[in-house]
Backbone as ProteinMPNN parsed JSONL, in Angstrom:
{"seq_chain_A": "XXXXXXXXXXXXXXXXXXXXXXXXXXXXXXXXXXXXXXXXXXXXXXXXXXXXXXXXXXXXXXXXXXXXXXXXXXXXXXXXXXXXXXXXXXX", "coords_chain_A": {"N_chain_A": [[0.415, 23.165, -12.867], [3.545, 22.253, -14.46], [4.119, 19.273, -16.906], [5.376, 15.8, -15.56], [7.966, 14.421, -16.376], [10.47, 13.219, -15.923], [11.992, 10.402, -14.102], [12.257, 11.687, -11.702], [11.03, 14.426, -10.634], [11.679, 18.222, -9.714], [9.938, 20.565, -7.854], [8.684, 24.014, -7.382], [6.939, 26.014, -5.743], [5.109, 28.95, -4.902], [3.205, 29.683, -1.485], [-0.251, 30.775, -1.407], [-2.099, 30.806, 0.181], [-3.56, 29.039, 2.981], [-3.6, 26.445, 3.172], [-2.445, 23.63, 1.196], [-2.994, 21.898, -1.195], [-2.299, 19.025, -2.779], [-2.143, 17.092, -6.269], [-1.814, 14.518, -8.518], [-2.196, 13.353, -11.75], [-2.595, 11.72, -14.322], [-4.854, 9.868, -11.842], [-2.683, 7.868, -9.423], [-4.582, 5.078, -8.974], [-4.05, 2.584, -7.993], [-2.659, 0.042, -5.806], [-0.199, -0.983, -6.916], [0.46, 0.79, -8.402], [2.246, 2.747, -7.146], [3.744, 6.053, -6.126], [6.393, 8.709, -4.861], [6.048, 11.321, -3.166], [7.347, 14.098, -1.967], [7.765, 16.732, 0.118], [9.43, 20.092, 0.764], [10.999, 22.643, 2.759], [11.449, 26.137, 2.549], [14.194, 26.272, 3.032], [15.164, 23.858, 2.547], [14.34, 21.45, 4.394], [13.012, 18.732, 5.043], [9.395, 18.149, 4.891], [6.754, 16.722, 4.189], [6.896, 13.19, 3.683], [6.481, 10.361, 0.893], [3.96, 10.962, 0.35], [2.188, 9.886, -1.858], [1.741, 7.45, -1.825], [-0.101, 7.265, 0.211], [-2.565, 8.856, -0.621], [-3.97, 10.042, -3.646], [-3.95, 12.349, -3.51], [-3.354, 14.902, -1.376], [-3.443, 17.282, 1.738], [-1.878, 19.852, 3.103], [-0.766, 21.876, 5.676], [0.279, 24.797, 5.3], [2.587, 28.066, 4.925], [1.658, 30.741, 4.219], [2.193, 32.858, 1.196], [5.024, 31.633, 1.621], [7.828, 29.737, 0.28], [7.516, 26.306, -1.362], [9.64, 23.36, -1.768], [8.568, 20.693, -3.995], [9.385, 17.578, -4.351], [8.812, 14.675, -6.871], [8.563, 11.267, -7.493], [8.074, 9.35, -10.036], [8.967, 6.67, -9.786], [7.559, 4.116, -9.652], [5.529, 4.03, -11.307], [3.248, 3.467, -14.156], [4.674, 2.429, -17.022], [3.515, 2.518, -18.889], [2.104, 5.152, -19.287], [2.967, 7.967, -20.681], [3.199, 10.703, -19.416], [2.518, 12.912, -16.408], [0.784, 15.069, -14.561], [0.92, 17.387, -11.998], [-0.604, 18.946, -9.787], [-1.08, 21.944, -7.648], [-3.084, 23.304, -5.151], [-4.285, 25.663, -3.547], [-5.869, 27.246, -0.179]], "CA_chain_A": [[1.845, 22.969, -12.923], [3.948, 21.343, -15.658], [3.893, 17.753, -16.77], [6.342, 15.612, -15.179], [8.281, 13.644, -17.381], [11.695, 12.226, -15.851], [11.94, 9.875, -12.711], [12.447, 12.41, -10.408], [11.213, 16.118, -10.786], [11.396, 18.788, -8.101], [9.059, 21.887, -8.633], [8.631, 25.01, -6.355], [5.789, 26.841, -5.385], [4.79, 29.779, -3.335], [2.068, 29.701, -0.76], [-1.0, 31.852, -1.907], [-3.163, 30.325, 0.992], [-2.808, 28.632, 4.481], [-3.361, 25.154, 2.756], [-2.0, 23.481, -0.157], [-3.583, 20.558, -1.731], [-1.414, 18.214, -3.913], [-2.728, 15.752, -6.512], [-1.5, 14.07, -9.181], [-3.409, 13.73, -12.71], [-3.649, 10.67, -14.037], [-4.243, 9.456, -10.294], [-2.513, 6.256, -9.435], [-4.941, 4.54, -7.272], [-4.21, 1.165, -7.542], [-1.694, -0.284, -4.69], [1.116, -1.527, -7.159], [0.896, 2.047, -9.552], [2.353, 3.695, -6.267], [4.473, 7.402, -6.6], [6.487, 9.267, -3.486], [6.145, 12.808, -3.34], [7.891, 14.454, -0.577], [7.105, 18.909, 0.587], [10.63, 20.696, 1.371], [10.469, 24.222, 2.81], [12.497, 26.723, 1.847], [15.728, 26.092, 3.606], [15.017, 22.691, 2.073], [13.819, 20.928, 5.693], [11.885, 17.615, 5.133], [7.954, 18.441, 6.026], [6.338, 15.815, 4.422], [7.251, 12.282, 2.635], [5.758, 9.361, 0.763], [2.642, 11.006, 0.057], [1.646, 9.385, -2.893], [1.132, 5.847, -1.16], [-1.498, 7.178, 0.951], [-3.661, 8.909, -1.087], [-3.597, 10.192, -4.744], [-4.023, 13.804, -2.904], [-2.984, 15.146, 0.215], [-3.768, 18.349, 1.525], [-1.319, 20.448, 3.952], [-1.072, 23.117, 6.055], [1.498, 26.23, 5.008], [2.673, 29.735, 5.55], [1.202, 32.095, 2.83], [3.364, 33.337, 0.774], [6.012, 30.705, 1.809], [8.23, 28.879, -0.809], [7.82, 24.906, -1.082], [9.802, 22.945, -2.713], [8.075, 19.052, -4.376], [9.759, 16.318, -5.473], [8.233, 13.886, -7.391], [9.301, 10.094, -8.043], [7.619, 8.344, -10.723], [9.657, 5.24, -10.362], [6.873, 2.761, -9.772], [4.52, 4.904, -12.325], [2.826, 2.398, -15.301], [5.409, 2.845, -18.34], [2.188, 2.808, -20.536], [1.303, 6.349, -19.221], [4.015, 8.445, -20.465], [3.249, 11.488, -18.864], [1.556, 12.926, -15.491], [0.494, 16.197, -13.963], [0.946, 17.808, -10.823], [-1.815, 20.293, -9.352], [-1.025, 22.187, -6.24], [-4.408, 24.403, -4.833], [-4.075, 26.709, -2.173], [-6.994, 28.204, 0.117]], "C_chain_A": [[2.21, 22.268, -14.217], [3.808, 19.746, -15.564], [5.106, 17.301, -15.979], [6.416, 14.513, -16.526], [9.828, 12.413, -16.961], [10.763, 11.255, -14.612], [11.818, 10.324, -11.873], [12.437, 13.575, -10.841], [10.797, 16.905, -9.706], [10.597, 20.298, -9.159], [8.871, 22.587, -7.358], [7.559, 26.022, -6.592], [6.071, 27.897, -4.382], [3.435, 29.947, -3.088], [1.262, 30.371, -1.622], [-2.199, 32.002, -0.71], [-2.381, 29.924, 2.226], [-3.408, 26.794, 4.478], [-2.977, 24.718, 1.119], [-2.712, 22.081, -0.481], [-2.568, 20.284, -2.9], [-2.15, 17.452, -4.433], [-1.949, 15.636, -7.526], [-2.343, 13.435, -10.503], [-2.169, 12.435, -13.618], [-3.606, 10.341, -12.646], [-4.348, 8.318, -10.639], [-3.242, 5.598, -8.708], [-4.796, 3.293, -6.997], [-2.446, 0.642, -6.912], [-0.225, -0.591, -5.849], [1.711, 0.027, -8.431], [1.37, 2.956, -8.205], [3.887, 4.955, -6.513], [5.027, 7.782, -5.22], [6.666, 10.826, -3.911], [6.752, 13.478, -2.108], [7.837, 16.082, -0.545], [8.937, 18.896, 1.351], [10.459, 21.937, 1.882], [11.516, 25.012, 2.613], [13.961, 27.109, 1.977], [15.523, 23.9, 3.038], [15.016, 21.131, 3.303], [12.803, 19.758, 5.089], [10.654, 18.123, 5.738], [7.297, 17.363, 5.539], [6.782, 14.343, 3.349], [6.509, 11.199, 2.28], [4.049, 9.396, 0.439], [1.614, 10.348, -0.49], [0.913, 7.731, -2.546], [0.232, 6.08, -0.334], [-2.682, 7.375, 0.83], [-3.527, 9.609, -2.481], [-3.852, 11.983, -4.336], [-4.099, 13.661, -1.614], [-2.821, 16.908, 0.369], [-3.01, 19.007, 3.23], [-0.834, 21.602, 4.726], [0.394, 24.218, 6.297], [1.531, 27.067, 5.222], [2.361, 30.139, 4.39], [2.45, 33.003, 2.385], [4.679, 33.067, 0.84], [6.752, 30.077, 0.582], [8.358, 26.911, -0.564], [8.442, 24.519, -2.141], [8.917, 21.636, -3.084], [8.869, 18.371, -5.035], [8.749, 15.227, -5.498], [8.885, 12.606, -7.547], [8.428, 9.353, -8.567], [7.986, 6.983, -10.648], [8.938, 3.95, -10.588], [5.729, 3.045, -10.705], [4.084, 4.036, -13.651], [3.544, 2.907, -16.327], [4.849, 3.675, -19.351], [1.886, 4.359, -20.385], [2.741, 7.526, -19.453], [4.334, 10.182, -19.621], [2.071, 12.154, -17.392], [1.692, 14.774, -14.889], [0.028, 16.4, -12.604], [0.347, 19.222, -10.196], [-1.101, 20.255, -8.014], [-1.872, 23.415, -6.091], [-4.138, 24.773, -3.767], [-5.526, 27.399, -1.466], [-6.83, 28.411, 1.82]], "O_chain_A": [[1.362, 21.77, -14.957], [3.505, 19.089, -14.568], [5.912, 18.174, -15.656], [5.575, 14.021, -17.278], [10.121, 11.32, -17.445], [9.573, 11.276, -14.296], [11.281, 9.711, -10.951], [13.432, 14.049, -11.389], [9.906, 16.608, -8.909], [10.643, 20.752, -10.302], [8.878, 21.947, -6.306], [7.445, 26.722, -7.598], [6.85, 27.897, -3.429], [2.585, 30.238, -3.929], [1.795, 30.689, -2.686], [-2.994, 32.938, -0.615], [-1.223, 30.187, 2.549], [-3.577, 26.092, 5.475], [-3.206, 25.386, 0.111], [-2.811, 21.273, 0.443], [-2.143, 21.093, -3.724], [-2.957, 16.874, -3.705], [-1.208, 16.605, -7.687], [-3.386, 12.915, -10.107], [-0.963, 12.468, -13.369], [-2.518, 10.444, -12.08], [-5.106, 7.697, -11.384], [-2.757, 5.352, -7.603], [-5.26, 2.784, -5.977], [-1.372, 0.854, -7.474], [0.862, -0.315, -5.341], [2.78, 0.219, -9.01], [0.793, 4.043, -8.182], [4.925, 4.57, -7.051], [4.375, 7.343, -4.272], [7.329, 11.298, -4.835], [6.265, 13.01, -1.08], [7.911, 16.538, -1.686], [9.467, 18.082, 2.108], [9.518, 22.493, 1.316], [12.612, 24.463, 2.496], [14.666, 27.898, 1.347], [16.06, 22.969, 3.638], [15.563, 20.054, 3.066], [11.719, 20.158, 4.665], [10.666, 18.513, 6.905], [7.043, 16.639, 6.502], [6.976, 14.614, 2.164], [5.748, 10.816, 3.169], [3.218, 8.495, 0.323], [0.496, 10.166, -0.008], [-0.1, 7.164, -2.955], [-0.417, 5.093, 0.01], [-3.64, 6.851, 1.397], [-2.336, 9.917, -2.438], [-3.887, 12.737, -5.308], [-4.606, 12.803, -0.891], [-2.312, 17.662, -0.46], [-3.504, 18.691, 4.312], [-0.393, 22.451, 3.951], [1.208, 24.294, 7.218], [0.554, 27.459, 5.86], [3.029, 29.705, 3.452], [3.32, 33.604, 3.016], [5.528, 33.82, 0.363], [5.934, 29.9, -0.32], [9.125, 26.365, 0.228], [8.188, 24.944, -3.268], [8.284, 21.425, -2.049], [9.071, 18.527, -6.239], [8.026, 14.876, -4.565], [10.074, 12.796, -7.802], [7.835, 8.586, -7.807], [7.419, 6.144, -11.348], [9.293, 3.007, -11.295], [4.926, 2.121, -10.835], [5.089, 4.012, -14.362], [3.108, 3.994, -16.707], [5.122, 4.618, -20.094], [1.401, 4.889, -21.385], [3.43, 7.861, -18.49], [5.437, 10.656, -19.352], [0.884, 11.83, -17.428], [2.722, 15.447, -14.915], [-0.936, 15.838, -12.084], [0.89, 20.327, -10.21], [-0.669, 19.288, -7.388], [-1.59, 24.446, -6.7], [-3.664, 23.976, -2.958], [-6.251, 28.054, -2.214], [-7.604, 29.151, 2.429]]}, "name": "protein", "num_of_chains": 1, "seq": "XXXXXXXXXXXXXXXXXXXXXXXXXXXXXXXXXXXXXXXXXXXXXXXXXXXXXXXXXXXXXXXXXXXXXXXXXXXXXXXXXXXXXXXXXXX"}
């Protein structure tokens, strides 16, 4: 996927698989570098939120060929790192 760069970027995928794995590149793992990522589906339905505080990847289960949307929120993200990347794997 692309870098993220604002505070808040939403990005949309479609399924390819019947799981999706999210991570985040640099990963934040330390408790005070924490990120929220939240999964929309394609009527834009809350499925999952807060990701990012639980684990620097999270891996969830989708319809193939489905559209998700992601938002991203850098807000608590280390200044010093000005940019971060967002992988989403499907299988």
């Amino acid at each position: 996927m692309r870098h993220c760069r604002g505070p808040a970027d939403y990005y949309r995928v479609r399924a390819t698989g019947h799981a999706m794995t999210l991570g985040l590149e640099p990963s934040l793992k330390e408790s005070k570098n924490r990120f929220v990522m939240s999964v929309f589906d394609a009527d834009r339905r809350l499925i999952e939120e807060d990701l990012g505080k639980t684990s620097p990847t999270r891996t969830l289960a989708v319809t193939p060929q489905a559209t998700y949307y992601i938002k991203l929120d850098l807000n608590h993200a280390p200044i010093e790192t000005p940019q971060y990347q967002l992988h989403a794997h499907f299988r």
